[in-house]
N, C-alpha and C positions, 0 to 999 in steps of 0.2 A: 786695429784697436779692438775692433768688434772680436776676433778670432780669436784674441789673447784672451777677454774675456768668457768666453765659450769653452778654452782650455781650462780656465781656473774652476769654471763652473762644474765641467766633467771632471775634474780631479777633484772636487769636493763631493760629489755625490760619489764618484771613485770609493772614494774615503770614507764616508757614511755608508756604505755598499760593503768594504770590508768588516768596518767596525763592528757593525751589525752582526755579520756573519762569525767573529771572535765569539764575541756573546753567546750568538745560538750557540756553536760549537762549545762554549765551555757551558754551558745551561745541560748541553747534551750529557759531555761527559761527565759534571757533576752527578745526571740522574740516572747514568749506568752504572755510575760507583756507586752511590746510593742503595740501587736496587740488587748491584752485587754485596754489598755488608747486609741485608735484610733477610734474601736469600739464606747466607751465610748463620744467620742470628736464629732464623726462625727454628732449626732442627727436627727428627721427627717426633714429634711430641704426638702428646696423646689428648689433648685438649678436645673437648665435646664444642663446637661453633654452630650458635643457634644466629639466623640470616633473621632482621625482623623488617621486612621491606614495604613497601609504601606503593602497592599497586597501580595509584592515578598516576604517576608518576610518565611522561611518554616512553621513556627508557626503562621501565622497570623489567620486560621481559625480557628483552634483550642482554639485562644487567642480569639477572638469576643465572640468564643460559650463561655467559661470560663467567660466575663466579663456580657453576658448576664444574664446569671444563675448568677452570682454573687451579681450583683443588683435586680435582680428579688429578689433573696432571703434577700435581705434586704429593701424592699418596694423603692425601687428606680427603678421610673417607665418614670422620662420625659428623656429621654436617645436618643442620634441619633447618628448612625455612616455615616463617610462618608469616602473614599477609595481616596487613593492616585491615580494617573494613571501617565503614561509617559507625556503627556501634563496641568497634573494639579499636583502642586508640595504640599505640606505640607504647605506650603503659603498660596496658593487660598485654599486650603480647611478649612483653621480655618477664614479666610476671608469669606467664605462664611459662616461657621458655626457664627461667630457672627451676621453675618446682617441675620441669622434665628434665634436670641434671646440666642443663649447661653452664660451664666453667666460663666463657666468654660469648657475651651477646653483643651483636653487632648490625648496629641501625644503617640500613638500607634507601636513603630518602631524601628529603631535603632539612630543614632547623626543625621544622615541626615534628617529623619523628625522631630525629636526633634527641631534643629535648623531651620529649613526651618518653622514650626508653629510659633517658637519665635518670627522668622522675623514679622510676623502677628503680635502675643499678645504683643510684647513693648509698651509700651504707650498707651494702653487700658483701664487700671483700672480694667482687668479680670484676674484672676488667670490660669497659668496653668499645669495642671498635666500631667505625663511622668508614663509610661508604658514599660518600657526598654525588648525590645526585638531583638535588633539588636546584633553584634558582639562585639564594645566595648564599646559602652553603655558609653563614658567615661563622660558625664554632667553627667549623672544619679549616676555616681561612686562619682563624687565630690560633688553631693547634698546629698551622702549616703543614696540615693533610692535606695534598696534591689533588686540585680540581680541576675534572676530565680526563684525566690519566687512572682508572680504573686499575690495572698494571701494581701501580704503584700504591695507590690506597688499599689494596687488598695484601702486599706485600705489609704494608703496614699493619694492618690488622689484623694479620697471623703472626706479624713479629713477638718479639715479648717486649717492644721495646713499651712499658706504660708508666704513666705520670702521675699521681695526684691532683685537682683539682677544686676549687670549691663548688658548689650548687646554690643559687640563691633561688629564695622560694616564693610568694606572693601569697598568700591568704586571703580569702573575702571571707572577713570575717562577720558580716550580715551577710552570710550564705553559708547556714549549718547543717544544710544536705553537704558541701562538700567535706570528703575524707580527709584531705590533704593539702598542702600547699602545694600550688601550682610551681611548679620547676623552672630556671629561666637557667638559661648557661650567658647569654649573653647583654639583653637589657629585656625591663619591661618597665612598661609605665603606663599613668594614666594621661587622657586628654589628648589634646590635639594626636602626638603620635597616635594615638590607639583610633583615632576617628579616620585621620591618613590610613591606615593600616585596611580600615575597615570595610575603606570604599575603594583600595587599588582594585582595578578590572583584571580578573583573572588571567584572560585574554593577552589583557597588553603586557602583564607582567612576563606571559611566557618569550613574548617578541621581543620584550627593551628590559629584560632582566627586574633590576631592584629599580629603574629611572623611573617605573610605574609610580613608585610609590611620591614620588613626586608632583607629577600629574594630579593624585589623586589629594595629595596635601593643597595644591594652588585650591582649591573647592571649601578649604574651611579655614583659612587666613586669618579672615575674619568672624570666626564665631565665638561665642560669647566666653569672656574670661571663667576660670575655677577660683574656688574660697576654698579652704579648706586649715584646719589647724593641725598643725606637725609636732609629733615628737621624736626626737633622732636619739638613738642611743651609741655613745661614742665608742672605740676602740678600748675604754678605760674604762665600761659601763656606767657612764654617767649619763642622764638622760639631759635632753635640752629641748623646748617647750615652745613653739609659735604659733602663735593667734593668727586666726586670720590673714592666711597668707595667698597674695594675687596671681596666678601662673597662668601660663598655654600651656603648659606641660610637665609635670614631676615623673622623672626616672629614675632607676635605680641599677647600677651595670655590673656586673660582673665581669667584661671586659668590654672596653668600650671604640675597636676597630672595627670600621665599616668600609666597605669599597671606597678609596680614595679620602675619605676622611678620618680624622678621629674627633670621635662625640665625650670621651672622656678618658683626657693622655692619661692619668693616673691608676688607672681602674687596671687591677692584675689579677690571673685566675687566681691565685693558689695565696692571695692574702689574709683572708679570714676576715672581709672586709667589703662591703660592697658602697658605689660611689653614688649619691644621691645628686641630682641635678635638677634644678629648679631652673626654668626658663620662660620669662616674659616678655612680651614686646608691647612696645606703644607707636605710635604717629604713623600706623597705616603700613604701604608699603615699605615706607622708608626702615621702618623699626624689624621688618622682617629681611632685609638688606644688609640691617647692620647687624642680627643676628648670623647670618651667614658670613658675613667679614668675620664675625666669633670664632665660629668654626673653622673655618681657613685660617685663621690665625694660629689659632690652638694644635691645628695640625703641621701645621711647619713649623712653627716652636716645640712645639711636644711637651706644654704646658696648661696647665687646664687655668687658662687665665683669657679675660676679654681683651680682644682688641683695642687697644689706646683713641681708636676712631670713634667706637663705638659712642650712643648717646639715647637712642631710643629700644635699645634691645638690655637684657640682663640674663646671666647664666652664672648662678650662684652653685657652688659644687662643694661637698663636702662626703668626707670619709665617715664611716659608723659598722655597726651589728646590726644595726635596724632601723627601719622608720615606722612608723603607724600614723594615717591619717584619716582624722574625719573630714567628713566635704558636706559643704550645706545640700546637694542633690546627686542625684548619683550618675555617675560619671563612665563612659565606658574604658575597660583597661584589655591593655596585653603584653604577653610574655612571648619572646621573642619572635613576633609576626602572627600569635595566635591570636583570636578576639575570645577574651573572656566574660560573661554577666557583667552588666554594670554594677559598681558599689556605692558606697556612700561611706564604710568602712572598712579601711586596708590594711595588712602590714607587711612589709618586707624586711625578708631577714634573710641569713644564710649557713650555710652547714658546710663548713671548714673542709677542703682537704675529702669531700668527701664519696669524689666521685673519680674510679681510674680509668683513663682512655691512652689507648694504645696511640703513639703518638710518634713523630721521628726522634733521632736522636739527638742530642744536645748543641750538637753544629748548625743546629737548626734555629733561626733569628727567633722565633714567636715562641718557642721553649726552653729557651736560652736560660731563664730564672727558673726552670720547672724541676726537683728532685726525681730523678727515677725512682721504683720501687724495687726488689730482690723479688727475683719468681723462681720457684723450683725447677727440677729436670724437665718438667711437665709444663713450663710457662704458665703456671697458677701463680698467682700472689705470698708473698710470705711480707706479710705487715710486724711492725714493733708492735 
């Protein structure tokens, strides 16, 4: 009896042992086909590629040398890099790299230079490519640009293959030193996240990825709720008005997929639209439990709706062009893992459609609803 048992067992890991091995094998040939059509797309164009890389990065030199050989080895010669620093952010340097001729710039880094470029390339008419080499990489995840596979993200962002996008943007608008609204691709908000955000350990974040940020959330569970009064303006530009409203945390997404969850199923790059999310708990642990049931729910439904359990948690979600809030004190905020000034008055809004990243092509799940754009002989842009 024991024996039979022993057989059934080894024929089920047997079976778990091939299946596996299907998978890879087809995972594999999927991404040699892949990178044979990329190949094939890219041609010899003449495109100027300015690198804007992220120095602290532990791979960044490594990744420079990798991308020189890279191009070297495919006649792609007009190439320039240029480095991030503590006083010139991913901003200035793809601003600078345009007003030196480059047709597509291409961020080298983690979300923080990714995002901080975009702020630049909005409303340019330039394309630009992402090189995901930071911790959670999460735009690069949602545009299903291949992380850790350099090979292939770099195949990508010489391709022509680019998409249109929106940019949502954050304003502190009692901060009139700042130029510009602060650029998010993926969420920002204020409160509890931005306090999470503010105290993950640099450290632990490089060893256990984005789970730091956890760690660093159990530390303010309990700190003290926000007030603040909202006005959301609709898809239909209607404005809607709340007083006095109680959170742990208001967000606002541009898309709203994180490693193994989803924080907001609704929320799409390219809708003209970004998703505000309001989220409160009460009765201690228990209320931050069944916030997480939320979530987990929300993400195998693929609905931005609470849990039927739920009772001491709340995550109100709603669609707009904008929100603007005042807060009785001021509140620390940030755009996608950045920490920005505290405010006490905010707005977020977004700018359509208006940023293009070199992306895969349409077979691809996370770009699936995304329109290509037409580029000329030269993989430049040619917009309506």
């Amino acid at each position: 009896m024991n024996n039979q048992w022993i057989i059934i067992l080894a024929c089920i890991v047997a079976a778990i042992i091939i299946v596996a091995g299907i998978a890879v094998g087809i995972r594999l040939h999927r991404r040699r086909k892949r990178v044979e059509q990329l190949e094939n797309d890219r041609r010899n164009d003449t495109v100027h590629y300015a690198f804007v890389i992220n120095p602290s990065k532990p791979t960044a030199k490594e990744t420079r040398a990798f991308i020189e050989q890279f191009c070297a080895d495919r006649g792609v010669t007009d190439i320039t890099f240029i480095e991030t620093q503590l006083d010139k952010d991913g901003r200035a340097c793809a601003l600078q790299a345009l007003n030196e001729g480059a047709d597509v710039v291409i961020a080298v880094g983690g979300d923080g230079t990714v995002r901080t470029v975009a702020s630049a390339m909005g409303g340019t008419n330039h394309a630009m490519g992402i090189i995901p080499i930071g911790t959670g990489n999460l735009f690069a995840r949602n545009m299903n640009i291949p992380v850790g596979d350099l090979e292939a993200a770099m195949l990508i962002a010489l391709s022509h293959g680019s998409y249109k996008v929106d940019i949502g943007r954050l304003t502190l608008l009692d901060h009139p030193e700042d130029d510009h609204g602060h650029a998010f691709l993926i969420i920002a908000g204020i409160g509890f996240d931005a306090l999470m955000i503010d105290d993950t350990d640099p450290q632990l974040k490089k060893n256990i990825s984005w789970l730091a940020y956890f760690v660093a959330g159990a530390k303010h569970l309990f700190a003290p709720k926000y007030h603040a009064s909202v006005e959301i303006t609709d898809e239909g530009g209607q404005r809607h008005e709340r007083n006095d409203i109680e959170f742990r945390t208001f967000m606002a997404g541009n898309c709203g997929e994180i490693p193994m969850f989803s924080l907001m199923p609704d929320a799409s790059l390219n809708d003209g639209l970004l998703d505000f999310e309001v989220i409160d708990t009460n009765g201690g642990l228990l209320g931050w439990m069944n916030l997480f049931g939320d979530v987990v729910h929300q993400t195998i439904t693929r609905k931005a709706q609470q849990s039927p359990l739920s009772v001491h948690s709340k995550i109100d979600q709603v669609q707009g062009l904008s929100a603007e809030l005042r807060l009785q004190k001021a509140v620390p905020a940030q755009v996608d893992g950045d920490m920005l000034p505290p405010t006490k008055h905010i707005r977020f809004s977004v700018d359509h459609d208006a940023l293009i990243v070199r992306a895969p092509g349409q077979d691809a799940e996370m770009t699936a609803n995304l329109q290509p754009i037409k580029v000329d002989k030269n993989g430049k842009p040619q917009l309506s």
